[in-house]
C-alpha positions as a printed Julia matrix, in Angstrom:
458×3 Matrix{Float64}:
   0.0    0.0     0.0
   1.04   3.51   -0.95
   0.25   6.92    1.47
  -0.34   9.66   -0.29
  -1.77  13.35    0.23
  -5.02  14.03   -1.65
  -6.12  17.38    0.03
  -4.96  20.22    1.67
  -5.97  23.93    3.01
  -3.87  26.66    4.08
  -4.28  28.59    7.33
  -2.68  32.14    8.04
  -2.46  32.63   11.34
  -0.67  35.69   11.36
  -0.19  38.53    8.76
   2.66  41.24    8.85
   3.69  39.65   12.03
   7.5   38.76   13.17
   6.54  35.13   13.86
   8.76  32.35   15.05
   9.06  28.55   16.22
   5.31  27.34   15.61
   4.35  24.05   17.36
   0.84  22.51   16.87
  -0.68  19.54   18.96
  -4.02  17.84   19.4
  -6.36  18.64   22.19
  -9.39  16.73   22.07
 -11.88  17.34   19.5
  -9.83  20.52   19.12
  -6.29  21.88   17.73
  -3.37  24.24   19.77
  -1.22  26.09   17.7
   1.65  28.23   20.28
   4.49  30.61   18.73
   7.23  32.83   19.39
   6.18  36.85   18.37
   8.48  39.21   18.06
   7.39  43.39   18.64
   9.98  46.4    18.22
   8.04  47.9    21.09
   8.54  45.43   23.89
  10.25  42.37   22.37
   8.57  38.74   22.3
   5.66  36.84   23.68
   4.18  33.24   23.6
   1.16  33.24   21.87
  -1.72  30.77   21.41
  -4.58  29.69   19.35
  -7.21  27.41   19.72
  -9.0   26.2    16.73
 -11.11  23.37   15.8
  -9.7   20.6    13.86
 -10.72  21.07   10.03
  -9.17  24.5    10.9
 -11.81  26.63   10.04
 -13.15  28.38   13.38
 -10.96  29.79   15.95
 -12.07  28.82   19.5
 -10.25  31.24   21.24
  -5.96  33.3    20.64
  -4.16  35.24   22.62
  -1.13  35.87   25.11
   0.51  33.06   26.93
   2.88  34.76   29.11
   1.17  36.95   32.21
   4.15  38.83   32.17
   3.8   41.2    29.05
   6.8   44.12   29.93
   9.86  41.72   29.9
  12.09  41.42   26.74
  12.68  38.03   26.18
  10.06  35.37   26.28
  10.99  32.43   23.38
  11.58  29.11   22.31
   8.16  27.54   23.37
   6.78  23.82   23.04
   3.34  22.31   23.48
   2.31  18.41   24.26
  -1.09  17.27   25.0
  -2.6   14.06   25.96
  -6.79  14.21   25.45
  -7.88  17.13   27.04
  -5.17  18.71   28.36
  -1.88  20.67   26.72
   0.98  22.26   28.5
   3.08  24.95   26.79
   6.14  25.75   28.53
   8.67  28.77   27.34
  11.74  30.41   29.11
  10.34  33.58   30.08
  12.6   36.64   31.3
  10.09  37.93   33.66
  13.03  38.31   35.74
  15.01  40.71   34.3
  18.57  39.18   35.22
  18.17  35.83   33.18
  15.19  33.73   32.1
  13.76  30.84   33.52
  11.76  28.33   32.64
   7.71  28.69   32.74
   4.6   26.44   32.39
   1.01  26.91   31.52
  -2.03  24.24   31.57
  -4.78  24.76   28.87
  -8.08  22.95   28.16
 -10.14  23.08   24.77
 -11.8   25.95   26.14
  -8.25  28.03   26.9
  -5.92  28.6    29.86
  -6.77  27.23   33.14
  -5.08  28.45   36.25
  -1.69  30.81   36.0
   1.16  30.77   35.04
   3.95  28.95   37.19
   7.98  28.14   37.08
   9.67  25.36   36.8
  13.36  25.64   37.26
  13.93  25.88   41.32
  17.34  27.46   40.68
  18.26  30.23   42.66
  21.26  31.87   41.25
  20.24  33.58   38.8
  21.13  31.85   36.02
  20.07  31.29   31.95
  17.59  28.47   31.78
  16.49  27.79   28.03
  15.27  25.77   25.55
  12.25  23.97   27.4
  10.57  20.89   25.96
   7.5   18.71   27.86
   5.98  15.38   27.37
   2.97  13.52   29.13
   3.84  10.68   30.72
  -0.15   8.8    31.3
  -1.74   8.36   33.33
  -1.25  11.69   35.34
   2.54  12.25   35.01
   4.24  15.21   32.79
   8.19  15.63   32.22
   9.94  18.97   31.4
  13.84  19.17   30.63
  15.79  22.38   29.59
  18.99  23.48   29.26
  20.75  24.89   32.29
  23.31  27.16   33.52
  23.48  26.73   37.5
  26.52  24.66   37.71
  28.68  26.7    35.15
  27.6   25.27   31.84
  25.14  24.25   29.97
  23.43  21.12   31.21
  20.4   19.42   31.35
  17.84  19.42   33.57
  14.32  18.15   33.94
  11.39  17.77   36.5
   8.13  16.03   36.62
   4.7   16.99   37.41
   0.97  15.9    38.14
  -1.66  16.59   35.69
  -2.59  19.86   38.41
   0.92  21.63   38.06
   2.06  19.93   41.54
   6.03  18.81   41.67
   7.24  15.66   41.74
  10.46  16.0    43.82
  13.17  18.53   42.82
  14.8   19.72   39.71
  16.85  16.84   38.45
  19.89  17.07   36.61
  20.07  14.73   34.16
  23.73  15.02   32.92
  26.25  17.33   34.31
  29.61  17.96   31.79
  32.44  19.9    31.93
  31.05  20.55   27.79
  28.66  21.97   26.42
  24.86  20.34   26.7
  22.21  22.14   24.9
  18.69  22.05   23.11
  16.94  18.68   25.2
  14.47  16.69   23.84
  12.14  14.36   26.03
   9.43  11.92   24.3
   7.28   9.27   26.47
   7.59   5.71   26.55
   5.05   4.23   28.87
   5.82   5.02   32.29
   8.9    6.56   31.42
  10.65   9.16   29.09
  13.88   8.99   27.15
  16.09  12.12   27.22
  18.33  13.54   24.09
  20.25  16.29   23.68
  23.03  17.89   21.83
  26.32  17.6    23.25
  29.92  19.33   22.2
  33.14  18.5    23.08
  35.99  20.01   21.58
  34.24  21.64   18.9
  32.57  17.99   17.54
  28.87  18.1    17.47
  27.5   14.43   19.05
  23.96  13.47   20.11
  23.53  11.7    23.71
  20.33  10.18   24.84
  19.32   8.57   28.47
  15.78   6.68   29.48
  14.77   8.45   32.85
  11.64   6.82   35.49
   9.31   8.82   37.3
  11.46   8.39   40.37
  14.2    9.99   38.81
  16.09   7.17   38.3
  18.59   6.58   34.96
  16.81   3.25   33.24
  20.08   1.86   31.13
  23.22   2.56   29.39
  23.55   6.72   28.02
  23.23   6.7    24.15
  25.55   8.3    21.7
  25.27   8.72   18.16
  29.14   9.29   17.74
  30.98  10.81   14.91
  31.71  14.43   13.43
  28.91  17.05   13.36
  25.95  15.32   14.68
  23.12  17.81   14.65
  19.85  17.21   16.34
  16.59  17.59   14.82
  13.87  15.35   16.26
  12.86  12.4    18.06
  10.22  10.12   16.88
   8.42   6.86   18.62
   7.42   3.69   16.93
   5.73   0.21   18.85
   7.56   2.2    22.13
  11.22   2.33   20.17
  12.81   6.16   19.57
  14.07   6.87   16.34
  16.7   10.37   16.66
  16.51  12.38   13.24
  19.69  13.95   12.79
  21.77  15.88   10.19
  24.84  15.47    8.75
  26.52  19.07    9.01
  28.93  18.3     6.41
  27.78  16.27    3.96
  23.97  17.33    4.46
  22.58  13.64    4.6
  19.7   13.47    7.1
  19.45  10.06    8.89
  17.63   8.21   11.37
  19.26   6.52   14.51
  17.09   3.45   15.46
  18.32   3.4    19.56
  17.16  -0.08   19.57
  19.62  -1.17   16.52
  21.84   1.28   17.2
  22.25   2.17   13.92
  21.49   4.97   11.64
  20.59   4.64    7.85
  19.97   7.32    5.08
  16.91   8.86    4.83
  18.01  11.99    2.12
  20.71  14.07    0.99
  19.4   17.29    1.13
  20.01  21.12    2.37
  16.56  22.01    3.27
  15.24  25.2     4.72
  13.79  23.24    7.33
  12.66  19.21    7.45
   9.57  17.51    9.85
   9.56  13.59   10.13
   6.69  11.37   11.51
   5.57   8.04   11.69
   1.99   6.81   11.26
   1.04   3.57   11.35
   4.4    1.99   11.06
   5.5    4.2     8.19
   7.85   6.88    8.57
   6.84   9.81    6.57
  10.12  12.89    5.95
   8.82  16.02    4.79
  10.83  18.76    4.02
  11.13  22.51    2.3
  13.57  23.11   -0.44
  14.07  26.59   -1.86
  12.73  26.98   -5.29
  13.65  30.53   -7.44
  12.55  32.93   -4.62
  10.18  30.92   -3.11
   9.89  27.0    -1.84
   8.13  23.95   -2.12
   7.01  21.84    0.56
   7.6   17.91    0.33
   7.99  14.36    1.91
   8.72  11.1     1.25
   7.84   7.76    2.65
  10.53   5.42    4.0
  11.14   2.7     1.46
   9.54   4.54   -1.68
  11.78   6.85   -4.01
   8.66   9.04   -4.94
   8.89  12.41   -3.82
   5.81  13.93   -3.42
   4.46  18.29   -3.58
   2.46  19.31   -0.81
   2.62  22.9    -1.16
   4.31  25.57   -3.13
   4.65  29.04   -1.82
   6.34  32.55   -3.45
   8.07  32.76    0.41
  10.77  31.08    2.1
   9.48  28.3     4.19
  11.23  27.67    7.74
  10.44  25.86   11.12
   8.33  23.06   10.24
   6.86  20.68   12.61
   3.63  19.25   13.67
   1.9   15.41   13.94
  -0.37  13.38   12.56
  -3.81  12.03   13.42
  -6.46   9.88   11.64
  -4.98   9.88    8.0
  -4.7   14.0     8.74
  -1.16  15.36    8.88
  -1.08  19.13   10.81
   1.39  21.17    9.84
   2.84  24.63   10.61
   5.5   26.59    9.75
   6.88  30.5     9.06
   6.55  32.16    5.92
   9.49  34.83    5.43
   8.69  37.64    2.76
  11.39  39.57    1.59
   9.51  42.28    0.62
   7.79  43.37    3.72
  10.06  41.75    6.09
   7.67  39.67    8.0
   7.87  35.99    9.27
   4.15  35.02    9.66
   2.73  31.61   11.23
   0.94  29.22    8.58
  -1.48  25.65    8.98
  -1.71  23.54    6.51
  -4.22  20.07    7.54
  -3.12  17.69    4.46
  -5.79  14.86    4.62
  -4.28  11.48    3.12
  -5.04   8.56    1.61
  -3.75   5.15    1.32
  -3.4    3.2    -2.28
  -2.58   0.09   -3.86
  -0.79   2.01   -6.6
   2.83   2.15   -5.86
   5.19   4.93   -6.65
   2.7    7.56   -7.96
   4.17  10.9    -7.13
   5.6   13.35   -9.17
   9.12  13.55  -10.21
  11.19  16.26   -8.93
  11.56  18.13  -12.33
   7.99  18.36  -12.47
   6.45  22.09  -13.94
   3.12  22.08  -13.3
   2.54  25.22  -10.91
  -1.12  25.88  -10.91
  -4.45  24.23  -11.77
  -5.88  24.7   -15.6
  -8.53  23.53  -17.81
  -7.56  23.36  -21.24
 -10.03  24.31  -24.18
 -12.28  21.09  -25.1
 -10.58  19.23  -27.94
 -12.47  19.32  -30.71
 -15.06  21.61  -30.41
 -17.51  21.62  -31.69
 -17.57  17.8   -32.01
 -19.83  15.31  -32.99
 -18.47  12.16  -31.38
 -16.65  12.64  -28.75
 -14.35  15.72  -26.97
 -11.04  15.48  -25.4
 -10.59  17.52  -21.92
  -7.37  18.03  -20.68
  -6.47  19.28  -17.06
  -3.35  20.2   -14.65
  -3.09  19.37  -11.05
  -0.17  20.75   -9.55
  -0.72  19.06   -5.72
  -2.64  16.27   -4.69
  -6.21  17.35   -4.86
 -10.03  15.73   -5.38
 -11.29  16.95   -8.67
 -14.85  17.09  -10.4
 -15.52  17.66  -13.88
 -19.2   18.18  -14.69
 -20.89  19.01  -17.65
 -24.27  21.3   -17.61
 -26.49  22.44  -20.22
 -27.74  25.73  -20.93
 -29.8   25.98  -18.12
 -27.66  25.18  -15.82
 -28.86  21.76  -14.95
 -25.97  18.78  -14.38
 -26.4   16.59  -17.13
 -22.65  14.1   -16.49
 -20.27  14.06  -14.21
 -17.18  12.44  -15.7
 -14.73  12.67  -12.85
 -14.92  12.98   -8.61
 -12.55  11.37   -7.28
  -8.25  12.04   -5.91
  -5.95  12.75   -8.17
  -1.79  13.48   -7.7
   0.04  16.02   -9.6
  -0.18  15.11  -13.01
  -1.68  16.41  -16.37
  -5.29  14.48  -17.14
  -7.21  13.91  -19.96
 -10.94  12.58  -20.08
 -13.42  12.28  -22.86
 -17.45  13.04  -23.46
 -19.43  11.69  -26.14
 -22.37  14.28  -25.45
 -24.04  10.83  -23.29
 -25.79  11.96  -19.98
 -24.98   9.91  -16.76
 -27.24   7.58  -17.87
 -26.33   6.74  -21.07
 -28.72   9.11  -23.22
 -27.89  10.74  -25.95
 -27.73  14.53  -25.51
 -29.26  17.22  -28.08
 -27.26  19.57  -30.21
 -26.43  22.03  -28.32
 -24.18  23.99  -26.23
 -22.96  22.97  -23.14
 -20.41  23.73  -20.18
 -17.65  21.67  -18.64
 -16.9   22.87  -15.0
 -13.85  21.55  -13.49
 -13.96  21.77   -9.24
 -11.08  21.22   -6.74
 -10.85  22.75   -3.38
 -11.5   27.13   -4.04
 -10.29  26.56   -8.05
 -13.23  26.74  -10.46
 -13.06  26.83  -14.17
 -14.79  26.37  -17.08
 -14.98  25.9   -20.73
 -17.98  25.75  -23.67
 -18.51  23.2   -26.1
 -20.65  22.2   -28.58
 -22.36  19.29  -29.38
 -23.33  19.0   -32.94
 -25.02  16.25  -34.49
């Protein structure tokens, strides 16, 4: 079976904004999107949006941080599980440094305050926060910290009500650098990973952590020269660590079980989003194009690469998940001609196929839907219509007579980027034989609407 996208739709969250770092999660029947926004006025907040999950209504947006009058407020993350999603964010309330902050929402919006999470008193940077739930009532936050000196990492669990579970923990203390943490659950327990830098090589360390603060196993390293860190994914309980290749630009996947890494692409993307769903692994990625980009993935195993989305701006920060054959995505569009970074949604809704290896090549130069005139026309027999689809898309192609009435539908169903071609014969949908006439073919896919006259002579 092949996955492939057949429809998407675009959300702009913001417009003429200086967006950043857009995470999106489930939350029950609902959707959270969080970001980064920059002002000149008063520098950054968190912000937050609730919408429902075709994307269409917004339940409720606004400021994260209670704190509005402090500079720096950045880097935030979301998880959910159900009906409840934490964002947390270092926030530099402070003034001296920033620390690391929480916040609990529902569908409906925040509930309860604001509260902190680091217990450090010194006065120290704390950055880079990331969160996972741990079911059935347990959350776990790491960060990067700078009590002891340098960077390391630290974490701390909670109940589902905000209330700590012991002390900060630090989860590994080194003379080097330890930076930008990553924490996923595995059933009753999380695993760790995080950048680490030791005389100037870039390597990626990992560690599975219990809810009494215990280390679960041996640390693991994915060893070697310029390591970066991207992601970590989870498949039947196992983590998978997406990382890049600084040098040579592969991007690879490190199965911790294996403890090996293989190949995924050899790429220089603007930015690059990886997921599994139902024991595929799905890489998407944004490659600049001319001025703009174009959004696309692959699935593991196929050599098809597949359009999602083209855009006339530079595409950067991509992330999101997947749920019920529905991939959520957001990222930032930058414009070089206004200067703004704004927040975008795109819900891509799939669909599985036993056609293998149906996506478009890369060289492919379709950029927009079209109808082509009827071919002949008139005609007597039978017409020729001819169609572009640029992304994967449902299409219908009707025909209607001069009154407007739907005489045939030749065509309702998914298509993927391609150039089409279907015949008429001047038959109705059920096989009768039309009059002389004219008449109207009317192609339909998503907003796109076009049509073109012909005539049916006898």
């Amino acid at each position: 079976m092949f996955f492939f996208i057949v429809y998407g739709m675009i959300f702009p969250i913001t417009e003429g904004k200086l967006g950043i770092k857009p995470q999106v999660a489930p939350l029950n029947s609902k959707i959270i999107l969080v970001w980064q926004e920059y002002s000149p006025k008063w520098g950054s907040d968190i912000f937050f949006q609730i919408r429902t999950r075709d994307g269409k209504k917004i339940e409720c947006t606004g400021i994260i941080n209670e704190d509005t009058c402090s500079f720096n407020q950045s880097s935030p993350h979301v998880a959910s599980a159900n009906d409840i999603a934490l964002v947390v964010w270092e926030d530099g309330r402070s003034g001296s440094s920033t620390d690391i902050y929480a916040q609990f929402f529902d569908e409906n919006g925040k509930t309860g305050k604001n509260f902190r999470v680091d217990d450090d008193t010194t006065g120290k940077y704390h950055i880079h926060p990331h969160a996972t739930f741990v079911p059935p009532e347990k959350l776990f936050i790491v960060w990067q910290d700078l009590r002891e000196g340098n960077y390391d990492i630290y974490g701390q669990w909670i109940d589902y009500k905000g209330n700590f579970i012991g002390k900060n923990i630090c989860i590994s203390n080194s003379s080097d650098w330890e930076y930008m943490p990553i924490a996923v659950n595995l059933y009753q327990k999380v695993f760790t990973v995080w950048q680490y830098v030791s005389d100037g090589i870039y390597c990626i360390k990992g560690k599975y952590i219990s809810p009494e603060q215990k280390n679960i196993g041996n640390e693991i390293s994915i060893t070697g020269k310029n390591r970066i860190l991207l992601s970590v994914l989870v498949n039947d309980e196992i983590p998978f660590i997406l990382w890049k290749d600084y040098n040579t630009s592969f991007y690879s996947l490190f199965d911790t079980k294996k403890k090996s890494s293989h190949n995924l692409r050899e790429i220089s993307p603007l930015s690059a989003f990886a997921t599994y769903w139902q024991d595929t692994l799905f890489f998407f990625w944004v490659e600049k194009k001319g001025e703009g980009s174009r959004l696309l993935y692959q699935v593991k195993n196929s050599n098809s690469v597949t359009l999602v989305e083209r855009k006339e701006k530079e595409i950067y920060n991509l992330s999101g998940f997947v749920s019920n054959d529905t991939f959520y995505l957001v990222w930032t569009e930058a414009s070089k001609k206004d200067s703004s970074w704004d927040i975008h949604l795109g819900i891509f809704i799939g669909k599985r196929s036993a056609v293998e290896n149906i996506a478009f090549v890369e060289d492919i130069t379709i950029e927009r839907f079209h109808l082509y005139p009827p071919s002949p026309n008139p005609f007597r027999e039978q017409a020729v219509i001819k169609f572009d689809v640029p992304i994967p898309s449902k299409v219908n192609v009707t025909i209607y007579d001069e009154l407007g009435r739907k005489v045939a539908i030749l065509t309702n169903k998914d298509y993927i980027p391609g150039t089409y071609s279907l015949t008429w014969d001047g038959r109705s949908s059920t096989g009768r034989m039309l009059p002389s006439g004219s008449y109207f073919c009317v192609l339909k896919s998503g907003e796109y609407r076009n049509c073109k006259k012909l005539i049916l002579i006898k």
